[in-house]
C-alpha positions as CSV (number, residue, x, y, z in Angstrom):
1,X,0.0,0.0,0.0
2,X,2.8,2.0,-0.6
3,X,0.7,4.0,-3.1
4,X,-1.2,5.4,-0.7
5,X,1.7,7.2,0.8
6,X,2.4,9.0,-2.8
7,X,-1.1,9.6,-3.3
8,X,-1.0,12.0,-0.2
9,X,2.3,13.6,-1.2
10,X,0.1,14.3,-5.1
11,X,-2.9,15.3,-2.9
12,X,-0.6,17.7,-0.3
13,X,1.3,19.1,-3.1
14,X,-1.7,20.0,-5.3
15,X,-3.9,21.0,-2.8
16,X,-1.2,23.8,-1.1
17,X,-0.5,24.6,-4.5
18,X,-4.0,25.5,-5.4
19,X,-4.5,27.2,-2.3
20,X,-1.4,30.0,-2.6
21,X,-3.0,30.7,-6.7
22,X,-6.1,31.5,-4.7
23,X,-5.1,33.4,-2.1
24,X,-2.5,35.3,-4.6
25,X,-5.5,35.9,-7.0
26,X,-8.1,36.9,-4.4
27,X,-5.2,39.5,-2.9
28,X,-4.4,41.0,-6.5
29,X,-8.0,41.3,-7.2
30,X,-8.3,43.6,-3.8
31,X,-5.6,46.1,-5.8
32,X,-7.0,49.5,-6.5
33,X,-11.0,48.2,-5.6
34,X,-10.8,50.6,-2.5
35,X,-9.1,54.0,-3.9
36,X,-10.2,57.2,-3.9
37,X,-11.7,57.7,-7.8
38,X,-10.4,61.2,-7.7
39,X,-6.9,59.5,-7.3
40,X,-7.1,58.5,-11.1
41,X,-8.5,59.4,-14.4
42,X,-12.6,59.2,-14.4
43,X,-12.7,57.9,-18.0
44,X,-10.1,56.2,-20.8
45,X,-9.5,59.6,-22.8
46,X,-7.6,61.0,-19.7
47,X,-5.1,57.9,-20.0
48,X,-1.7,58.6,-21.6
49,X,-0.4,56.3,-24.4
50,X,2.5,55.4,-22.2
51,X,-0.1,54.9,-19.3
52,X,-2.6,52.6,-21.5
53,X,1.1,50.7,-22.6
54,X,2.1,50.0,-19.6
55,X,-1.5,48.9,-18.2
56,X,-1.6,47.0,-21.0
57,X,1.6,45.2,-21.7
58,X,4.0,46.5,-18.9
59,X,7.4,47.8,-19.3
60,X,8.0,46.0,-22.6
61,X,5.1,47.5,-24.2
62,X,5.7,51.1,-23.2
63,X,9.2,50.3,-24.7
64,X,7.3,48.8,-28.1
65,X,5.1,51.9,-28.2
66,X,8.0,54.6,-27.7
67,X,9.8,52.9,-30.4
68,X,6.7,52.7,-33.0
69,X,6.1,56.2,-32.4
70,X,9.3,57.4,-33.1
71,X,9.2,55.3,-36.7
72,X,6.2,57.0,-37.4
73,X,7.7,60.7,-36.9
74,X,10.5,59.3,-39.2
75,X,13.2,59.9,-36.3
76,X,13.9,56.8,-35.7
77,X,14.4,53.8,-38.7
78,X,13.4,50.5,-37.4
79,X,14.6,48.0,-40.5
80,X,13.2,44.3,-41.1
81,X,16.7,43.0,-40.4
82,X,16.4,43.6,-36.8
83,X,17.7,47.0,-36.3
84,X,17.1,50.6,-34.9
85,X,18.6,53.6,-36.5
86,X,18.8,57.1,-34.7
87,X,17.7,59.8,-37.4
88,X,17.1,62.9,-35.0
89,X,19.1,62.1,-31.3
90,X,16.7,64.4,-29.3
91,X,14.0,63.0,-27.9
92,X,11.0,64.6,-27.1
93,X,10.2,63.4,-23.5
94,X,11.5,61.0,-20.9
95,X,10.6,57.8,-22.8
96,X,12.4,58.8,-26.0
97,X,15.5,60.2,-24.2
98,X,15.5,56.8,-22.7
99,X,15.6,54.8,-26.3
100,X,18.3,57.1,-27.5
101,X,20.2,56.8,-24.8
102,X,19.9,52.9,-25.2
103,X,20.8,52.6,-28.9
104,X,23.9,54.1,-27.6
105,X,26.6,56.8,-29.3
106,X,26.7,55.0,-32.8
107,X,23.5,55.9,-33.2
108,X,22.1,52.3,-34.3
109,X,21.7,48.8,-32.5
110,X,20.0,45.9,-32.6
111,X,15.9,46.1,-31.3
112,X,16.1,43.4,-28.5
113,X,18.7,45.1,-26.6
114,X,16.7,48.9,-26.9
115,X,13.9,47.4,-25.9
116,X,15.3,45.6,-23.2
117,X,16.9,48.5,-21.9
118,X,14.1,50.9,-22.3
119,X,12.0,48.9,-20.2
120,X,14.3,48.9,-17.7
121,X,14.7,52.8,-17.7
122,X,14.0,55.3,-15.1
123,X,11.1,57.2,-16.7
124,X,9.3,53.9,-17.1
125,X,9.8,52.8,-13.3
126,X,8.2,56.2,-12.4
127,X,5.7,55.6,-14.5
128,X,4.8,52.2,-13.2
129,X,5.4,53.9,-9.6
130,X,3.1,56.4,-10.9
131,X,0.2,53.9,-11.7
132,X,0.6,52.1,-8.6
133,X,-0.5,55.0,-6.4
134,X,-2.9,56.1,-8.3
135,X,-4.7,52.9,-8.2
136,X,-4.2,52.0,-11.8
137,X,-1.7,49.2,-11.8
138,X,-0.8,46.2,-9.7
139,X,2.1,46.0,-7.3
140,X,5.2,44.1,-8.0
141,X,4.1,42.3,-4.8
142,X,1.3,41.0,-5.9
143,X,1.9,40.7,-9.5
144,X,5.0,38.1,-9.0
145,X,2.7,36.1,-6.4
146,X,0.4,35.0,-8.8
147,X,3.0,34.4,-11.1
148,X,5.0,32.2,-9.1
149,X,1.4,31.1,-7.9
150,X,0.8,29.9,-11.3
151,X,4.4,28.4,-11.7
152,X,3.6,25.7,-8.6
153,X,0.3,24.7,-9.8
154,X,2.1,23.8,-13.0
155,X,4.8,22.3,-11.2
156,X,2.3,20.4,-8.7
157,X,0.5,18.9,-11.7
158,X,3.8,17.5,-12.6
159,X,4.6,16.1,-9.6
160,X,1.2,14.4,-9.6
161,X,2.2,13.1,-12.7
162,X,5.3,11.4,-11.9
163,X,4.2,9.8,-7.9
164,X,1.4,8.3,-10.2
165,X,3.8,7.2,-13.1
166,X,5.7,5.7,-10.2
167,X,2.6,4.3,-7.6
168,X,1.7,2.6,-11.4
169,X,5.2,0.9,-11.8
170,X,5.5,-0.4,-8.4
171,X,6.5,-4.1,-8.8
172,X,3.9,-6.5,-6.6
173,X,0.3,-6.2,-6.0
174,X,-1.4,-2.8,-4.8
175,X,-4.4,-4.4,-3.2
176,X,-6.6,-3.4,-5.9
177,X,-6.8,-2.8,-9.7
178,X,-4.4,-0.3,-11.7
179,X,-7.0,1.4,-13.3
180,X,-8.5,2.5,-9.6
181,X,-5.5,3.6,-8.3
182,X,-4.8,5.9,-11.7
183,X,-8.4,7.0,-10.7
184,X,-7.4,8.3,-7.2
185,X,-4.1,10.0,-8.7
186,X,-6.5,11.7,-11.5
187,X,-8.4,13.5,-9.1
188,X,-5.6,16.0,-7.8
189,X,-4.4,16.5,-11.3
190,X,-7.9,17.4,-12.6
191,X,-7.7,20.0,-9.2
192,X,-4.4,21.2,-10.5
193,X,-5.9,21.4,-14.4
194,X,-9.1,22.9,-13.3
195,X,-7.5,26.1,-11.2
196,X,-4.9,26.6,-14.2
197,X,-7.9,26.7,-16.6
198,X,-9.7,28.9,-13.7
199,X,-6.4,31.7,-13.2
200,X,-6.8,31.4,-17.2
201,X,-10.0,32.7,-17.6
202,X,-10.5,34.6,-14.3
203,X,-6.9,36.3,-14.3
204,X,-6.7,37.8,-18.0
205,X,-2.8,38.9,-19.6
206,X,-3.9,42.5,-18.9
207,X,-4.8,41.6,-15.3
208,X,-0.8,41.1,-14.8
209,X,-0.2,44.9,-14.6
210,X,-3.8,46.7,-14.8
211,X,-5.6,46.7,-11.2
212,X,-9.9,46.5,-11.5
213,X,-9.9,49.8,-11.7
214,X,-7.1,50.0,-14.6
215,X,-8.5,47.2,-16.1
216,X,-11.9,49.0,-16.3
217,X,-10.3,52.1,-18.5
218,X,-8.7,49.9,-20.3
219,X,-11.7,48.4,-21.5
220,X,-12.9,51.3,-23.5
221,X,-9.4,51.6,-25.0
222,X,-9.2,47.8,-26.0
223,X,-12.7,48.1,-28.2
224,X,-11.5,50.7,-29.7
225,X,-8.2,49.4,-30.8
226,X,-10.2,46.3,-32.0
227,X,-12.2,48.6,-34.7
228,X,-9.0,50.2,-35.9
229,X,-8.3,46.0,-37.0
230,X,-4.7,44.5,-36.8
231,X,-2.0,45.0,-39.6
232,X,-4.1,46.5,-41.6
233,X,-3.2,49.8,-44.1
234,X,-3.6,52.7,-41.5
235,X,-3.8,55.6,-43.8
236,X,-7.1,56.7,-43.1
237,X,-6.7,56.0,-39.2
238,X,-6.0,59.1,-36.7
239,X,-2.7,58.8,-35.6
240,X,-3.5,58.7,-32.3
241,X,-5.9,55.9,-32.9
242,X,-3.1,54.0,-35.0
243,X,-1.0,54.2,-31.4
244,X,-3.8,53.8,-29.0
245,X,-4.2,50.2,-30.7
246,X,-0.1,49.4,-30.4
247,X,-0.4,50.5,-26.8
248,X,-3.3,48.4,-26.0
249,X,-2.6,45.4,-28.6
250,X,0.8,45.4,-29.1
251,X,3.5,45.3,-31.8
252,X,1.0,42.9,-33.6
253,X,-0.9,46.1,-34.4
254,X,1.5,47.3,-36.1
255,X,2.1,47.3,-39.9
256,X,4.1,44.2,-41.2
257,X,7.2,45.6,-41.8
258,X,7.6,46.6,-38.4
259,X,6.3,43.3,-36.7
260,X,9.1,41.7,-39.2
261,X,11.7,44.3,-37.3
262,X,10.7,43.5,-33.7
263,X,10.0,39.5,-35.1
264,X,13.8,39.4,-36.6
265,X,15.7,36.9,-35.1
266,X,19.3,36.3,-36.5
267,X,20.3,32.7,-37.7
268,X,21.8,30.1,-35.6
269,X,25.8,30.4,-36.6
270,X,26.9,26.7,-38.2
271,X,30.4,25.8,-37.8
């Protein structure tokens, strides 16, 4: 009866795994309910491009965003091969200073790196700190927990995995048929499944950064990026509309050559 032994190590493991996702979730979810509303903007016009960004996609999209923008005002070349040309080296505010400044004195480097950089940058921590007090975006706190929340579920359906591979292996009789003793292990790996599949639809990608209240502005700004359409010829789309959609959607709502220059990847070297 050995196998009862590893089906309470599956059972412990799944069930404390499950339990720290919930409690994460249910603390995250408590971000920003309780502020004042005259802390933050009363509608989704009053958001900033670089606000909606970072709501939206965190410090990697406000990076994206700066970096589209600055195409579009032609002072900036981002090529399909992968790289990011300086045309004019003065930026206009924080965020642009901050790309500049990480394609470096040569004036041109590859994407990955700018964008790595610029979302590590100063103006877009006070931004984020900026967010955070006024109600808008999640703590760091919070935000890793259900992360690493998510991580041990995933890792707990694993384990459950291998003590059943294992309880199934077992040389010598078990004291009753396989088949019921895969049945007893399948029940803390549907728990596992089921509260992945839960955090999935419960805890949406924008939930990661936007609090409820963020994630309510946010809402107004998402529809409206969905009628500008994806990767489609923006000629007859406001500028500000053509951005407002990369802020809220992402580099995918871009035009195609410049999804090929954030998409490049150079070949593997051969020897």
């Amino acid at each position: 009866m050995f196998w009862v032994l590893l089906l309470v190590l599956a059972w412990g493991a799944a069930g404390a795994a499950c339990a720290r996702l919930c409690l994460a979730a249910v603390r995250a979810a408590a971000v920003g309910r309780d502020t004042d509303p005259d802390r933050h903007p009363r509608n989704a016009h009053d958001l900033t491009l670089y606000e909606a960004a970072f709501l939206s996609g965190g410090p990697g999209r406000v990076a994206e965003l700066t970096l589209v923008s600055m195409a579009r005002q032609r002072r900036l070349l981002l090529a399909h091969t992968g790289w990011a040309t300086v045309v004019d080296p003065h930026g206009q505010d924080e965020m642009e200073r901050s790309v500049i400044g990480a394609i470096g004195p040569q004036g041109q480097s590859r994407i990955a790196p700018v964008r790595a950089a610029t979302a590590a940058a100063d103006a877009v921590r006070s931004l984020a700190d900026r967010l955070v007090r006024a109600g808008l975006a999640v703590p760091d706190g919070p935000r890793t927990t259900v992360s690493t929340g998510v991580r041990h579920v995933r890792g707990a359906a694993l384990l459950v995995l291998a003590l059943a591979v294992v309880a199934l292996s077992m040389p010598g009789a078990t004291g009753m048929p396989r088949w019921h003793v895969a049945l007893w292990f399948a029940l803390p790996l549907a728990l596992t499944l089921g509260c992945l599949a839960i955090a999935r639809v419960e805890v949406p990608p924008g939930a990661r950064w936007a609090s409820p209240a963020g994630q309510r502005l946010l809402g107004t700004l998402a529809r409206r990026a969905d009628d500008t359409g994806t990767g489609t010829d923006r000629g007859s789309v406001d500028e500000r509309a053509y951005l407002t959609s990369v802020a809220v959607l992402g580099i995918r709502a871009a035009e195609p050559h410049l999804r090929a220059a954030f998409g490049h990847r150079e070949p593997f070297p051969r020897d």
